[in-house]
C-alpha positions as CSV (number, residue, x, y, z in Angstrom):
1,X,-54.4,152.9,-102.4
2,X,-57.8,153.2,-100.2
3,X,-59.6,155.9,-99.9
4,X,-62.5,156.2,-97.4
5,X,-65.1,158.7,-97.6
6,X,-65.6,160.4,-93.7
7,X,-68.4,162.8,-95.0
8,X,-69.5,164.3,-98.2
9,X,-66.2,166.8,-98.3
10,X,-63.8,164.7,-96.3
11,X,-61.8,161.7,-97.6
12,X,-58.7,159.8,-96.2
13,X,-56.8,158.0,-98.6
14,X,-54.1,154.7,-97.2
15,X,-51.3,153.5,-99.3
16,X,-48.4,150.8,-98.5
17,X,-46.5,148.8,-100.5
18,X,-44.8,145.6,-99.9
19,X,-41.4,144.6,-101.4
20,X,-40.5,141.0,-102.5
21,X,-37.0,141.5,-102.9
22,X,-35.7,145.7,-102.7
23,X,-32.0,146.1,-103.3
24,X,-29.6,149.1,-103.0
25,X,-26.1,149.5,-104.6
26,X,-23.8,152.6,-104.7
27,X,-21.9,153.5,-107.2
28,X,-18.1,153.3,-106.6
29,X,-18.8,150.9,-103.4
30,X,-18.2,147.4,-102.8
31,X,-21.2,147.3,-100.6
32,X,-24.9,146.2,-101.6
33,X,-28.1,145.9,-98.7
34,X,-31.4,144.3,-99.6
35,X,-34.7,143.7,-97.5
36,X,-38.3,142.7,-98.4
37,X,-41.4,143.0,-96.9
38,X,-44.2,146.0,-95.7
39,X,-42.8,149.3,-96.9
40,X,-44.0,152.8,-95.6
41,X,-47.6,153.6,-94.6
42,X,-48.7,157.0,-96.4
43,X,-52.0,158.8,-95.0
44,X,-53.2,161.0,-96.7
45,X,-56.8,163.5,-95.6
46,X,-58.5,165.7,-98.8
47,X,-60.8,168.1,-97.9
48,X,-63.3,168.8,-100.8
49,X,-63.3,172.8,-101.0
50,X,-65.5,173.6,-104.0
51,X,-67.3,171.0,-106.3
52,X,-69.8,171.7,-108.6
53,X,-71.1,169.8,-111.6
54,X,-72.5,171.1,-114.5
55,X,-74.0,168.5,-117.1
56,X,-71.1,166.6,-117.8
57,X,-68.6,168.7,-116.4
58,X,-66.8,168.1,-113.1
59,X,-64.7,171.3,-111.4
60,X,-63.6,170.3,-108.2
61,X,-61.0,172.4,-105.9
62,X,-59.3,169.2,-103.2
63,X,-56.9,170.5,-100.5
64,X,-54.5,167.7,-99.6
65,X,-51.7,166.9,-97.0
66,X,-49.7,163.9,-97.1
67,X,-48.2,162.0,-93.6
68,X,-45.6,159.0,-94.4
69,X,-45.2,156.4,-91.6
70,X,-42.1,154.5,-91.9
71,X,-42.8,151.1,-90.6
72,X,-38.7,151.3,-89.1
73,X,-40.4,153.6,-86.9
74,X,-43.7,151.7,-85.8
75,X,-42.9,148.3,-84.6
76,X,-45.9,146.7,-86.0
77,X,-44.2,144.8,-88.9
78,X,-40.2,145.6,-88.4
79,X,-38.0,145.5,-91.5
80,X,-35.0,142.6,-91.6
81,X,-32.0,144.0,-93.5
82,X,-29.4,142.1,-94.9
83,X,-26.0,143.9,-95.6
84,X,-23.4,142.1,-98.4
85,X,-20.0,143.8,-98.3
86,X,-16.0,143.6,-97.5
């Protein structure tokens, strides 16, 4: 994760992942799909609403809200899938 200071109270915060080899398998089927590479992009604003420090103490009040990108969805770095099955 990033995380980018704007201004003294706002902060954005960027997370991804990458996968080297991601497998799914359900139970009771004879079917199994993998894939590797970028996962989802996850952006995520705080706004600092009350902060206040007092010696060594820290109390801080954040209000967050969380956007996830699926890369399936942006074409920037596409997904290959490969599906094993009868």
């Amino acid at each position: 994760m990033t995380d980018y200071g704007i201004n003294k109270k706002l902060t954005l915060s960027l997370a991804t992942g990458y996968h080297l080899n991601k497998s799914l398998s359900l139970k009771g089927e004879d079917s199994s799909a993998t894939t590797s590479g970028m996962g989802d992009i996850i952006i995520f604003p705080r706004y600092d609403i009350y902060n206040e420090t007092n010696g060594n103490i820290r109390t801080e009040v954040t209000l967050g809200l969380g956007v996830n990108y699926l890369l399936v969805l942006i074409p920037i770095l596409p997904k290959q899938y490969q599906v094993f099955g009868t």
